[in-house]
N, C-alpha and C positions, 0 to 999 in steps of 0.2 A: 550937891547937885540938886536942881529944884524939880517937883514933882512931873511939870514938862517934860525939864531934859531927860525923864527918864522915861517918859511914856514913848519919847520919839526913840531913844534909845531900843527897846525894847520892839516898837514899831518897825524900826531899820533893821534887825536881825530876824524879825519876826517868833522871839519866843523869849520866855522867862523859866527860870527852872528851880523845882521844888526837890529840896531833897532835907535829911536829917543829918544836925552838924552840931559840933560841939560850941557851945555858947560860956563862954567868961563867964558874964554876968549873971549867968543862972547858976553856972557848972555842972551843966548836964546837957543830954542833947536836947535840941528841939528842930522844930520844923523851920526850915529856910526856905524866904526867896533871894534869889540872885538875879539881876537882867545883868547881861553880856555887853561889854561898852566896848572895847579892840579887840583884834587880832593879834596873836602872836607874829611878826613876818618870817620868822626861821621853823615855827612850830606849826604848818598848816592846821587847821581845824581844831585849834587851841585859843579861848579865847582870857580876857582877863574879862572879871565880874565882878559887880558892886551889889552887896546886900542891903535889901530894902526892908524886908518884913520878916518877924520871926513870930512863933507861938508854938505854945504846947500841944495845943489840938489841934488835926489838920482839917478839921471842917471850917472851923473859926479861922483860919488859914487861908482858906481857899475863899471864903466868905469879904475877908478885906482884901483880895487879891482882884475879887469881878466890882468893890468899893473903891481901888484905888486906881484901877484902869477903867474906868465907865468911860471917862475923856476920852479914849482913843477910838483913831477916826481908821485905824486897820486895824484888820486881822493878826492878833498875837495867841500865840501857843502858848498853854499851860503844859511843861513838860516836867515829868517826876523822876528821878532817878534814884539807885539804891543809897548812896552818897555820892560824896564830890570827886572821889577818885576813877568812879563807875564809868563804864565806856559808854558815848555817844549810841550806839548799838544797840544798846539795854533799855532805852528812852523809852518811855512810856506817856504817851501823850493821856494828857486826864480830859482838858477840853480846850475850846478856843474862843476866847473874848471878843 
């Protein structure tokens, strides 16, 4: 997916979410972005997500996240949760780009 389609992606749901996930390639956890691309239609408020950016520190993190969405021409949520299985509910918005 090219860096547009994912800004507008991102754009259209209005958020992206940061949480801590296990990484293959490291083998260990680290800090995840995910933007939200569909809907579940049988699972309301379930969505499917594509990982864009990962790092070990979340400054540096959060740092190529206001780098990689400068383009965008709305308003998108930086949302953190405890990890991936954490309920919508616990969200903790960090800030908004």
């Amino acid at each position: 997916m090219l860096k547009q389609e994912i800004i507008g992606k991102a754009e259209k749901w209005g958020y992206i979410l940061v949480y801590t996930d296990y990484s293959k390639t490291s083998q260990t956890n680290v800090w995840t972005v995910k933007v939200p691309t569909t809907g579940f239609k049988n699972r309301p408020g379930s969505v499917r997500s594509l990982k864009i950016l990962e790092d070990y520190d979340l400054e540096k993190l959060l740092d190529k996240i206001k780098k990689y969405f400068a383009e965008s021409k709305s308003p998108i949520k930086v949302v953190m949760r405890d990890n991936k299985y954490s309920s919508p509910e616990d969200d903790k918005e960090l800030f908004i780009l």
